[in-house]
Backbone bond lengths (Angstrom), bond angles and torsions (degrees), N, CA, C in turn:
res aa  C-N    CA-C-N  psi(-1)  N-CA   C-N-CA  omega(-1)  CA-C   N-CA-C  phi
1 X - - - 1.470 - - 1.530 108.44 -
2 X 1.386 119.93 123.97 1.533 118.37 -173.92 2.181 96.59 -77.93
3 X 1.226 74.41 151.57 1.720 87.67 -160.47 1.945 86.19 -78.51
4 X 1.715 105.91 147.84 1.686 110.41 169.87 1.286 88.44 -92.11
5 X 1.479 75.46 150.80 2.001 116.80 169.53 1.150 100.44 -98.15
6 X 1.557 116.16 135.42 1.092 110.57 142.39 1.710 130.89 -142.89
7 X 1.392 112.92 161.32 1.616 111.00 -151.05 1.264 93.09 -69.22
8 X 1.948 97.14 124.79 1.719 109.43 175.71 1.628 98.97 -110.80
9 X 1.299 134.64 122.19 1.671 132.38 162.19 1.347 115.49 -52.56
10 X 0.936 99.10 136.31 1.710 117.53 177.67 1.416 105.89 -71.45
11 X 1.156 115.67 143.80 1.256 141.45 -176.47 1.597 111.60 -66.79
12 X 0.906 119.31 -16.65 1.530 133.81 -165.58 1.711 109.02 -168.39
13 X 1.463 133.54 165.66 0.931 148.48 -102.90 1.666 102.39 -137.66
14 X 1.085 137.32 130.81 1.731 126.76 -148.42 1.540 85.60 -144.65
15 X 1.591 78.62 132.79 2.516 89.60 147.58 1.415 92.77 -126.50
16 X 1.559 88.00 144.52 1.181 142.15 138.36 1.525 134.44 -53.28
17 X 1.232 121.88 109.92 0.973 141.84 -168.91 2.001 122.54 -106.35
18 X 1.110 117.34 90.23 1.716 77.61 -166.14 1.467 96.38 -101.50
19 X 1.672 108.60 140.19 1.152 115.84 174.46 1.783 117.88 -145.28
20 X 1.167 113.30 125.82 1.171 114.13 -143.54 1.589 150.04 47.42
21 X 1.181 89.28 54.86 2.021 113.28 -162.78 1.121 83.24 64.45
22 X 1.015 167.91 157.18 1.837 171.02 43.06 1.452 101.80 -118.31
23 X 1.351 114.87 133.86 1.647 126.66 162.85 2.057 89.60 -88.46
24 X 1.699 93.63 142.11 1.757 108.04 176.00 1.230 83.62 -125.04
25 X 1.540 115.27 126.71 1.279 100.06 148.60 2.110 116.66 -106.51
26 X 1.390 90.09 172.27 1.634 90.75 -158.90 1.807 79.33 -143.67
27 X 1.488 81.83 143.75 1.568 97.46 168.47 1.240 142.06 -71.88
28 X 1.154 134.22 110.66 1.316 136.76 -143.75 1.481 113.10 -100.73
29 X 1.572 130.45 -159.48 1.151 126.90 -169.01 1.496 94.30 -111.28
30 X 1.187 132.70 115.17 1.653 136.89 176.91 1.893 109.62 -43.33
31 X 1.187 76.95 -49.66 1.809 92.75 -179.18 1.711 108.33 -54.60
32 X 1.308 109.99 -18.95 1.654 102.17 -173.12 1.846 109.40 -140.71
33 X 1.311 101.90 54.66 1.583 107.37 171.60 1.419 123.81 -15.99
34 X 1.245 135.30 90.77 1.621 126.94 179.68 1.584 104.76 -132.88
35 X 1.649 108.90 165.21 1.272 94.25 157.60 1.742 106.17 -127.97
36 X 1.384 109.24 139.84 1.664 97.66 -171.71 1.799 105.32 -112.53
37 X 1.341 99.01 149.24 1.368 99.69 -170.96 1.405 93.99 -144.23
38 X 1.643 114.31 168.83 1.589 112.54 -172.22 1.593 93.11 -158.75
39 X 1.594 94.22 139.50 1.442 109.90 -174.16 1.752 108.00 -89.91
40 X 1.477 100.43 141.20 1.365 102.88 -178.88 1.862 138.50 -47.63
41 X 1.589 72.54 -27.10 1.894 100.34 -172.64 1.193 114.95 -65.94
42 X 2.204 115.93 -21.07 1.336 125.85 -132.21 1.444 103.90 -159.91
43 X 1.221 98.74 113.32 1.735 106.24 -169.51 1.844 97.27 -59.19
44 X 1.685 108.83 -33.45 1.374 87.84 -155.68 2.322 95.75 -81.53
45 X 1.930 84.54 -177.08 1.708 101.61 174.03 0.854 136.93 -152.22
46 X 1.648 110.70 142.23 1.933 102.31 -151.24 1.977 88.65 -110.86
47 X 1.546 79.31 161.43 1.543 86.12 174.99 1.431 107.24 -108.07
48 X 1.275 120.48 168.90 1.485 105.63 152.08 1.398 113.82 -150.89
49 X 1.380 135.01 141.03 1.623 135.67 -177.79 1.171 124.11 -16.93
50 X 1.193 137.55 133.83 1.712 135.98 -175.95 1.478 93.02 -114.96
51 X 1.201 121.17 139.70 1.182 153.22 -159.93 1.483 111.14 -96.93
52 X 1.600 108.61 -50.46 1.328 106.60 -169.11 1.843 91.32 -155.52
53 X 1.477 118.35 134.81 1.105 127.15 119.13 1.564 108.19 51.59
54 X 2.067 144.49 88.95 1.139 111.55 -178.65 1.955 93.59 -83.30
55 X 1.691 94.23 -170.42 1.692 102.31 157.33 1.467 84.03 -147.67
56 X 1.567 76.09 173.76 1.547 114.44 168.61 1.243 124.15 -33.44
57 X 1.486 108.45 -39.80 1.698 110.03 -155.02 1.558 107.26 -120.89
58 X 1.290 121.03 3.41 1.137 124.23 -174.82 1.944 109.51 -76.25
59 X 1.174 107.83 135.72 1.327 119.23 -165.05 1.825 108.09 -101.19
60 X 1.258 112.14 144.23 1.369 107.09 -166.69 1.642 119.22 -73.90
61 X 1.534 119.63 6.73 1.489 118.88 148.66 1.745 106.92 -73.39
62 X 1.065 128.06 -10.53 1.113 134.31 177.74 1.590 120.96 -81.59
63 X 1.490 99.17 -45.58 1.419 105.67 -179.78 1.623 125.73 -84.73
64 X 1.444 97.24 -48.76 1.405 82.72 136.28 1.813 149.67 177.42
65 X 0.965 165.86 -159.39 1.113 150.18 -121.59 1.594 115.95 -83.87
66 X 1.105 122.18 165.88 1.194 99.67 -168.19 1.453 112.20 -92.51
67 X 1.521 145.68 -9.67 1.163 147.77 159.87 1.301 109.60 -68.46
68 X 1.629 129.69 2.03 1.511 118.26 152.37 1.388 110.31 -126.97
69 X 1.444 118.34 43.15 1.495 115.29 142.91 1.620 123.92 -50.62
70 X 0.597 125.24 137.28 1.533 129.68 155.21 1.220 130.16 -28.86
71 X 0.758 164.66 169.01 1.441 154.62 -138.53 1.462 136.51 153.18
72 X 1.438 112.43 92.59 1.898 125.31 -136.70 2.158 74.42 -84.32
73 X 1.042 100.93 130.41 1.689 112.09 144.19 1.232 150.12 -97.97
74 X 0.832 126.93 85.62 1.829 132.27 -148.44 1.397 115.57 -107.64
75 X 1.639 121.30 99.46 1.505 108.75 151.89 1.327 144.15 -90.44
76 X 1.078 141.14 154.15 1.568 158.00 -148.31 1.303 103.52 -124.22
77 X 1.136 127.01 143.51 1.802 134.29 178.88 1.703 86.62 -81.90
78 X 1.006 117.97 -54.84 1.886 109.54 -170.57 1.574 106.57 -102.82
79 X 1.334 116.73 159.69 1.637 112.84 -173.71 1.395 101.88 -88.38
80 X 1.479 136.43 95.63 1.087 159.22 160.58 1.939 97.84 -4.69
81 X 1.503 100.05 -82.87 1.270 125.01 -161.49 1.647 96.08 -50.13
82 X 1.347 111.00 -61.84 1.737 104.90 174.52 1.615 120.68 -53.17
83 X 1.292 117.02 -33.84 1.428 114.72 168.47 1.625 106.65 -47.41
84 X 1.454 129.80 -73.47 0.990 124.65 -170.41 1.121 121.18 -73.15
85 X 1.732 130.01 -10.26 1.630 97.35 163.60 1.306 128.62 -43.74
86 X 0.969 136.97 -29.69 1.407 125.73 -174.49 1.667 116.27 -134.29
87 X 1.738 105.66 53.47 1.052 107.27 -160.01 1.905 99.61 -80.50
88 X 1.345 112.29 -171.26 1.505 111.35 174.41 1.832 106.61 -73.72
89 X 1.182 103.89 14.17 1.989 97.23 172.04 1.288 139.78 -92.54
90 X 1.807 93.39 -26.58 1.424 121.19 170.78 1.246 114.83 -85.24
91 X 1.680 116.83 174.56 1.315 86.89 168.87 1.230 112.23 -141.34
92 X 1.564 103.90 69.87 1.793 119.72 150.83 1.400 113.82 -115.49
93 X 1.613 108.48 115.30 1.397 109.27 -168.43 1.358 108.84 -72.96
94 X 1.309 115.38 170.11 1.467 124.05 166.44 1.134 119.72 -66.46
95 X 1.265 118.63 145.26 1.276 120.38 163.18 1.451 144.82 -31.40
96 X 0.971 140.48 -172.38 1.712 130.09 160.58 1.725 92.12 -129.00
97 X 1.161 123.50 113.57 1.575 143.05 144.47 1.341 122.33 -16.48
98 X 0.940 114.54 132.75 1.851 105.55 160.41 1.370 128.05 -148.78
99 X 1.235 119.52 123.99 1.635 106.06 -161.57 1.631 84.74 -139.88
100 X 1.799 88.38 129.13 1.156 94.19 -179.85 2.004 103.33 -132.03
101 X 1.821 108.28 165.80 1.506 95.15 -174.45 1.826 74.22 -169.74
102 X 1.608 86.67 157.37 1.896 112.86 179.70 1.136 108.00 -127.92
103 X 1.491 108.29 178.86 1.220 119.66 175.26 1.698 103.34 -173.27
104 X 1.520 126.69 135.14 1.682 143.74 153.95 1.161 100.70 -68.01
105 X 1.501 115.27 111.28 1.347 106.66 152.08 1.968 111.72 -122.01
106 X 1.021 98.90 155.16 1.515 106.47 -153.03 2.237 93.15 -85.17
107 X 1.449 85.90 52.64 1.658 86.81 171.04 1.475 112.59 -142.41
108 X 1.257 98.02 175.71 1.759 94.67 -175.19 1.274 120.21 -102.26
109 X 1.332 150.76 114.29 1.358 164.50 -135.07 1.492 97.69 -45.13
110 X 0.973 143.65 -74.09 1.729 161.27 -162.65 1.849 94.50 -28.65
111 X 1.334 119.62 -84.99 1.478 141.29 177.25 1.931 94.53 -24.99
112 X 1.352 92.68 -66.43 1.892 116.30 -156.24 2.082 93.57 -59.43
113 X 0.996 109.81 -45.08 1.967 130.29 174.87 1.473 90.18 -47.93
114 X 1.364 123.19 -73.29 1.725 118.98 -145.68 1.947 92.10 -76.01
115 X 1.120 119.55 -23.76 1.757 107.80 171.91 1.609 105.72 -74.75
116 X 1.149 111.88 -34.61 1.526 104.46 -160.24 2.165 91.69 -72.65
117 X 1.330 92.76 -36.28 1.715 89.87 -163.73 1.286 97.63 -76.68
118 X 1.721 145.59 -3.74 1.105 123.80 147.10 1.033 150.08 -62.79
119 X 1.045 115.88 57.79 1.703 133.06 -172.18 1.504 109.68 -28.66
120 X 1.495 125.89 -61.59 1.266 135.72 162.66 1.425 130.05 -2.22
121 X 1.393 97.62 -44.27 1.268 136.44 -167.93 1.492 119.28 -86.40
122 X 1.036 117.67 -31.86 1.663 145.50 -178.03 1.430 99.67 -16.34
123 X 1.521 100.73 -71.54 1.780 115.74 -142.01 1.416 95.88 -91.11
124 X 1.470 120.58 10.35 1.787 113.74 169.04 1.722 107.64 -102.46
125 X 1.771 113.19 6.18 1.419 94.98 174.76 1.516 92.84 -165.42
126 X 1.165 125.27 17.30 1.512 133.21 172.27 1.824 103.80 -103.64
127 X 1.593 112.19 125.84 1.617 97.66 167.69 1.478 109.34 -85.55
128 X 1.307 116.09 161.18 1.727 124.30 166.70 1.456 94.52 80.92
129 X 1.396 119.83 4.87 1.590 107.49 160.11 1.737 88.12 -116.45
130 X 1.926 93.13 125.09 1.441 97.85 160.26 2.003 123.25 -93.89
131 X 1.284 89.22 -24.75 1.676 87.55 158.37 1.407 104.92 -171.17
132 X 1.672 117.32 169.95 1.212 143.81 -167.34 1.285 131.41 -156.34
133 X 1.698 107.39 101.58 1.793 121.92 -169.73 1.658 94.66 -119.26
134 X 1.507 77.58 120.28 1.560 93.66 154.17 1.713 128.92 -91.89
135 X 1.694 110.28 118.38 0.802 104.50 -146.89 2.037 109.77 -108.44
136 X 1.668 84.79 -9.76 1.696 99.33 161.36 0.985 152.88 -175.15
137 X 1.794 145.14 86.41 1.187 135.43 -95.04 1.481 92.08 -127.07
138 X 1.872 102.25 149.77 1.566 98.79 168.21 1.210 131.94 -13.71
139 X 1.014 138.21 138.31 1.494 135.73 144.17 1.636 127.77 -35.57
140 X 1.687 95.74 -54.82 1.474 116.65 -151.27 1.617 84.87 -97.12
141 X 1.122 128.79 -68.99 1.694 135.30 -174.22 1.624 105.22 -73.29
142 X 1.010 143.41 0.05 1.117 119.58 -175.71 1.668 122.57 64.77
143 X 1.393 134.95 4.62 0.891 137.01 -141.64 1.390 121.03 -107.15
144 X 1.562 157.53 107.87 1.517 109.59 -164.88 1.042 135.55 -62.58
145 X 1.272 125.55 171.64 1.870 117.18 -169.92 1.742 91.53 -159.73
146 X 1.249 117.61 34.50 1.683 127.04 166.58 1.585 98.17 164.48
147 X 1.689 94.70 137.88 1.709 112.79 -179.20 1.604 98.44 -158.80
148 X 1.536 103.89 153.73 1.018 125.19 177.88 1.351 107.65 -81.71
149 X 1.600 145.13 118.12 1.408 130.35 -157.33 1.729 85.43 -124.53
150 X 1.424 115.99 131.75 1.803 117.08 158.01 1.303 107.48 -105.92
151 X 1.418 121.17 91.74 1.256 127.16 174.01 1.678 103.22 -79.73
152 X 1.413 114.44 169.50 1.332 125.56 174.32 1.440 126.72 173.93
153 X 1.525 147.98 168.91 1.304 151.02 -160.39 1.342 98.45 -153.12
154 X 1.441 149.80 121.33 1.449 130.10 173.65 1.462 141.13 20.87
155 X 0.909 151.15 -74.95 1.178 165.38 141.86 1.859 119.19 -49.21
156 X 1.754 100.36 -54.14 1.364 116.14 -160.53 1.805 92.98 -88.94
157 X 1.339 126.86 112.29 1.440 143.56 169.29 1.400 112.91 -128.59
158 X 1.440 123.46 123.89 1.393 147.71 171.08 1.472 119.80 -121.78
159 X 1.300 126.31 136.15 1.409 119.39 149.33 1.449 115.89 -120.64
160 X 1.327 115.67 142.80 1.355 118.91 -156.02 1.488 102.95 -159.69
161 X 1.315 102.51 157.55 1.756 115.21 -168.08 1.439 118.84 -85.66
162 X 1.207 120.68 86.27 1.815 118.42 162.24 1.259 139.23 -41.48
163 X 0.945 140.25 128.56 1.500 126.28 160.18 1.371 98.43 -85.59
164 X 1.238 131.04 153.64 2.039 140.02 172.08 1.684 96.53 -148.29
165 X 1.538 75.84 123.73 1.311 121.23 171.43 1.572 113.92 -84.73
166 X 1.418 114.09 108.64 1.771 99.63 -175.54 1.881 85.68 -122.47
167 X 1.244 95.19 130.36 1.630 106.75 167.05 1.530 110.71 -141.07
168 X 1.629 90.70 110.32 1.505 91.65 -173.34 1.267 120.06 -108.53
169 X 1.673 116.97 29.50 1.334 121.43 176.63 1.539 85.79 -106.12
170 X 0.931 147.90 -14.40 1.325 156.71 174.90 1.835 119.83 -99.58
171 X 1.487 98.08 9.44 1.117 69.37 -166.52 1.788 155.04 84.99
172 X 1.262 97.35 -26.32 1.812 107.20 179.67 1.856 128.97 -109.88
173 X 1.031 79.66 156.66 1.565 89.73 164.49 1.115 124.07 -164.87
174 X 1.729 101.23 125.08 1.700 114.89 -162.24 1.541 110.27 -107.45
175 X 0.861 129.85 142.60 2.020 139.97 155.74 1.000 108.53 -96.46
176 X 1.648 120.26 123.31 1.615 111.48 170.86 1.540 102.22 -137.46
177 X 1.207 116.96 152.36 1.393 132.98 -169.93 1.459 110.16 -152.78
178 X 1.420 117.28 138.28 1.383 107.81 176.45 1.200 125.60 114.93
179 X 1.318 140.30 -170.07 1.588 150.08 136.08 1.561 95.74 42.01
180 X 1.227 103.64 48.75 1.837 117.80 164.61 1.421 102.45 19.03
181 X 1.124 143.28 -44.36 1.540 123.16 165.39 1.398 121.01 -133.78
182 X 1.702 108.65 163.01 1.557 83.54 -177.90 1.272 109.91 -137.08
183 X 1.403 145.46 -173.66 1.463 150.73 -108.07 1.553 80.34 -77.48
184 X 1.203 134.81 -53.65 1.815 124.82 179.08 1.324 135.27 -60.18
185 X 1.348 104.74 19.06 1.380 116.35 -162.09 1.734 125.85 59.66
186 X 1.389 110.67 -11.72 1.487 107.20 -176.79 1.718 102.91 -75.20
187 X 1.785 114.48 157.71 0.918 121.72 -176.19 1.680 122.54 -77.09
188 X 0.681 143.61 106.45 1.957 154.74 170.07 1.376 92.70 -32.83
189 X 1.590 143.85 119.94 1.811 133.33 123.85 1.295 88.62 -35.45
190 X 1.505 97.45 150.68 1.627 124.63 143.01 1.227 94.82 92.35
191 X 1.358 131.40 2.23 1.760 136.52 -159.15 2.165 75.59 -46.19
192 X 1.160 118.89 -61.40 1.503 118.11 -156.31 1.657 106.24 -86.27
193 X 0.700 115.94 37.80 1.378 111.32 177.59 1.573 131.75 -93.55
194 X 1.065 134.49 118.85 1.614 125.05 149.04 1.952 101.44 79.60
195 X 1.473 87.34 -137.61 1.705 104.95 -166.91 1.629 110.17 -64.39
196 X 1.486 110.66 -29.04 1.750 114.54 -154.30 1.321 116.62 -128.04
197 X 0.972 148.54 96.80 1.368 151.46 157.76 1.508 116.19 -19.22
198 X 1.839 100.02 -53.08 1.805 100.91 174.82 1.675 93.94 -145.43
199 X 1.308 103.59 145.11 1.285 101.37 -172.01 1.727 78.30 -148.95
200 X 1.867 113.65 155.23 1.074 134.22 172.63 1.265 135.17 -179.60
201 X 1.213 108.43 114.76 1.982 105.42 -171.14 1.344 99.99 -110.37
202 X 1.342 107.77 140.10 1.408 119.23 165.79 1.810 119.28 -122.10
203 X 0.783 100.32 130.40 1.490 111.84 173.85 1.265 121.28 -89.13
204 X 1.843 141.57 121.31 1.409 115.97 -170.34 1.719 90.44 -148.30
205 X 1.469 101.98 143.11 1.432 112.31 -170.42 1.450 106.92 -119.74
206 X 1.675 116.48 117.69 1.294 119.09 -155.27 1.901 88.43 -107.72
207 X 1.566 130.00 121.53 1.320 124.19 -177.46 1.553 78.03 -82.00
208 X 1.693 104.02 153.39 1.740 121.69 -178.23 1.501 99.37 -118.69
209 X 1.245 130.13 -36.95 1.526 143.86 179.85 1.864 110.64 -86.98
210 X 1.245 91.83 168.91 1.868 97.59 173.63 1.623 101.21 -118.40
211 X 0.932 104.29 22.31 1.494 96.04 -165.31 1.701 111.33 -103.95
212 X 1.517 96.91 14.01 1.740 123.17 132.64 1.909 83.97 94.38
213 X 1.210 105.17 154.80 1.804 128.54 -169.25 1.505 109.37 -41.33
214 X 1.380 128.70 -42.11 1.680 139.45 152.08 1.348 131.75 -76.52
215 X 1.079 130.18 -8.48 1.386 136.06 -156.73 1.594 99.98 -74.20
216 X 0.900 100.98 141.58 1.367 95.32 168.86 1.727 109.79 -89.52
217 X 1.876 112.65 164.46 1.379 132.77 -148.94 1.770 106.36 54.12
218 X 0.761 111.57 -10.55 1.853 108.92 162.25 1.893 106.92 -26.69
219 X 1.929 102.41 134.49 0.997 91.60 158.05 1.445 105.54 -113.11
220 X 1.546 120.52 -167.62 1.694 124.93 153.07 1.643 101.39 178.30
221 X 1.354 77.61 132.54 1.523 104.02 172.31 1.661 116.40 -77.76
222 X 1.210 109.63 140.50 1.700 113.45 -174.91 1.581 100.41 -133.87
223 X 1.551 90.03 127.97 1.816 116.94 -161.81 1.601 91.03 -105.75
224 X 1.089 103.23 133.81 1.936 119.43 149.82 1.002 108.87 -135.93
225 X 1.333 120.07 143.08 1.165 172.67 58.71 1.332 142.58 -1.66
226 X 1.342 118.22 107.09 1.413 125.81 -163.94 1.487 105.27 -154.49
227 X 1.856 98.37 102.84 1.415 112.74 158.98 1.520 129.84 -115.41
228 X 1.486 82.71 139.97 2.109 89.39 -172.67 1.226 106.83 -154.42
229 X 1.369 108.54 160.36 1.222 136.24 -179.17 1.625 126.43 -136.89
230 X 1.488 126.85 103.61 1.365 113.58 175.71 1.323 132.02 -65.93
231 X 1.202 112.85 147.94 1.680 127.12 163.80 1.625 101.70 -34.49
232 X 1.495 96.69 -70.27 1.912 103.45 -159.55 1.314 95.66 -96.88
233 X 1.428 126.41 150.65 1.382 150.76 157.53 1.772 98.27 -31.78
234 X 1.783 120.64 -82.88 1.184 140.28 175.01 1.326 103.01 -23.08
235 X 1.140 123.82 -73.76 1.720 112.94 -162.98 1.548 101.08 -64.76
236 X 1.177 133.76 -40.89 1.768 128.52 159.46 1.598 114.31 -22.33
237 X 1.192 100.75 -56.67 1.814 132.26 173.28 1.887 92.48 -47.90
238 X 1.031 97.93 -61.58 1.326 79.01 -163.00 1.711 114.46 -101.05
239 X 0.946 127.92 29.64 1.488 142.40 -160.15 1.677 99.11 -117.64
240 X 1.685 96.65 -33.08 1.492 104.26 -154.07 2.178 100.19 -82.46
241 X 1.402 90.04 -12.51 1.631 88.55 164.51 1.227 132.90 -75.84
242 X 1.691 120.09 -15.03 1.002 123.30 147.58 0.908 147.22 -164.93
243 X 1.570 103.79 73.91 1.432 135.52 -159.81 1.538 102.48 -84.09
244 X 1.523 106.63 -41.74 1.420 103.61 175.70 1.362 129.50 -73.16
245 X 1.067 126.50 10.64 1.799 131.54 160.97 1.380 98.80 -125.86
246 X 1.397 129.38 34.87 1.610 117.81 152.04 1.816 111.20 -69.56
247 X 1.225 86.49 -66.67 1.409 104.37 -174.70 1.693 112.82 -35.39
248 X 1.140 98.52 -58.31 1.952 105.13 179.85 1.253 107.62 -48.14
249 X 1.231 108.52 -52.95 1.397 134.88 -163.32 1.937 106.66 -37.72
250 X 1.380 95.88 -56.00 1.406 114.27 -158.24 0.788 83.24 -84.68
251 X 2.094 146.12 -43.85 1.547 110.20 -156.00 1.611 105.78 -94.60
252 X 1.501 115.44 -4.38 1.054 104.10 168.49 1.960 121.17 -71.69
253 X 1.629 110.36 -23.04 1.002 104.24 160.34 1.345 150.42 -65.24
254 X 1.973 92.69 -24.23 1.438 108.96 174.21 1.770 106.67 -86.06
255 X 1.379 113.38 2.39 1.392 110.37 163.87 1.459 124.99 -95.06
256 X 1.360 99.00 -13.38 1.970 106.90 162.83 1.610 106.60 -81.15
257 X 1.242 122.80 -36.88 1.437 118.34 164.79 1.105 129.19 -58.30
258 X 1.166 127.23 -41.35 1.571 148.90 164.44 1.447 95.81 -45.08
259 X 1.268 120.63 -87.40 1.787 141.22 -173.36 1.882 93.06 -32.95
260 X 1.468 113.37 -61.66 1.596 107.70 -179.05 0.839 131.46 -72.98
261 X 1.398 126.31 -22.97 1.716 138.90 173.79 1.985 99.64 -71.74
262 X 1.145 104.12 -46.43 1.935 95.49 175.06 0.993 107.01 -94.48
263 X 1.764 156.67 -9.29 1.018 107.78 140.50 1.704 136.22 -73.81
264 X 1.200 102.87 7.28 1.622 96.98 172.70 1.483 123.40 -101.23
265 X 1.450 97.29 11.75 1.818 118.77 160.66 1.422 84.87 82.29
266 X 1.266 142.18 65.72 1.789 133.78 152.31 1.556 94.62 -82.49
């Protein structure tokens, strides 16, 4: 039969210490009743007056109040709690992203169209594309209309299958990946793939002059567009630091391409 305990008071007067979730108690000075406790956050420790008598068995909701519990403080490089509102467990999906950015460039749409519709070309002057195969082009236009895209952010690298949209009575050219189908009802490869659920850049060339798609002094404005959505909550988390200089980023690159492709007379 295990022998009962029972709570005997100490003869004299104890602090409390808590150190490593455990209350120690240590023998104190009779002459000066306190109980001392120390917060996790904070090397230093306050005491404060004891009232009555500790024991043995008294538990530290007991000792004392609950607005001076202890209290662990913990920071996180990413906000934990915002990651998971809308992680893949619940079931309100995430959003779809959109980052968009322009640019005047002092050329005429036609020239500025045949760089943008080289997809091929991507990953020798686009950042966050590590490479780009076209894998099958119109019939009738010559154009691509499927590529292998290696998107990526530091750490986070994918390659995954596009459909591209080239419309050059309009002006555009779209990449879409993801979200199993897209605004035409046709089905997306890769709808399941990798980092993104839906991913999509569009390219759009606004003529500013009438002085027609070649003319020279022609202006046109060039639109991006870039919508996405991640697989995991976390990479959202970490995308969202700098999501807002993607967009610039790239059209300022496709404006050093632009600047080098005409001066070398293409």
């Amino acid at each position: 039969m295990r022998p009962i305990l029972r709570p005997r008071p100490f003869q004299r007067h104890c602090t409390l210490q808590r150190r490593a979730n455990r209350l120690i108690s240590t023998i104190n000075n009779p002459s000066i009743p306190s109980i001392g406790y120390r917060y996790a956050s904070t090397p230093k420790s306050t005491s404060l007056t004891c009232p009555y008598p500790l024991t043995s068995t008294l538990r530290q909701s007991t000792l004392l109040p609950k607005h001076l519990h202890p209290i662990r403080h913990q920071r996180s490089f990413i906000d934990i709690p915002n990651i998971f509102n809308n992680n893949n467990n619940n079931n309100t999906p995430q959003t779809i992203r959109t980052l968009r950015a322009s640019r005047t460039l002092p050329f005429p749409p036609s020239p500025l169209y045949e760089i943008i519709a080289s997809v091929e070309s991507y990953s020798e002057f686009l950042p966050f594309l590590g490479a780009s195969t076209v894998t099958a082009r119109d019939k009738d236009t010559g154009y691509p209309s499927q590529a292998f895209l290696t998107v990526g952010y530091g750490p986070f690298t994918e390659t995954f299958t596009s459909r591209v949209i080239c419309d050059r009575d309009n002006w555009v050219v779209e990449a879409r990946s993801g979200g199993g189908v897209g605004e035409d009802g046709k089905p997306i490869p890769g709808a399941d793939e990798g980092l993104f659920s839906h991913l999509s850049t569009k390219w759009e060339l606004v003529p500013l002059s009438s002085k027609g798609a070649s003319g020279a002094g022609a202006e046109t404005e060039v639109r991006l567009e870039i919508r996405f959505r991640f697989q995991n909550a976390m990479h959202t988390a970490v995308m969202s630091a700098v999501e807002d200089k993607v967009a610039g980023v790239m059209i300022e690159a496709f404006e050093r391409r632009i600047k080098e492709q005409m001066t070398l007379g293409r």
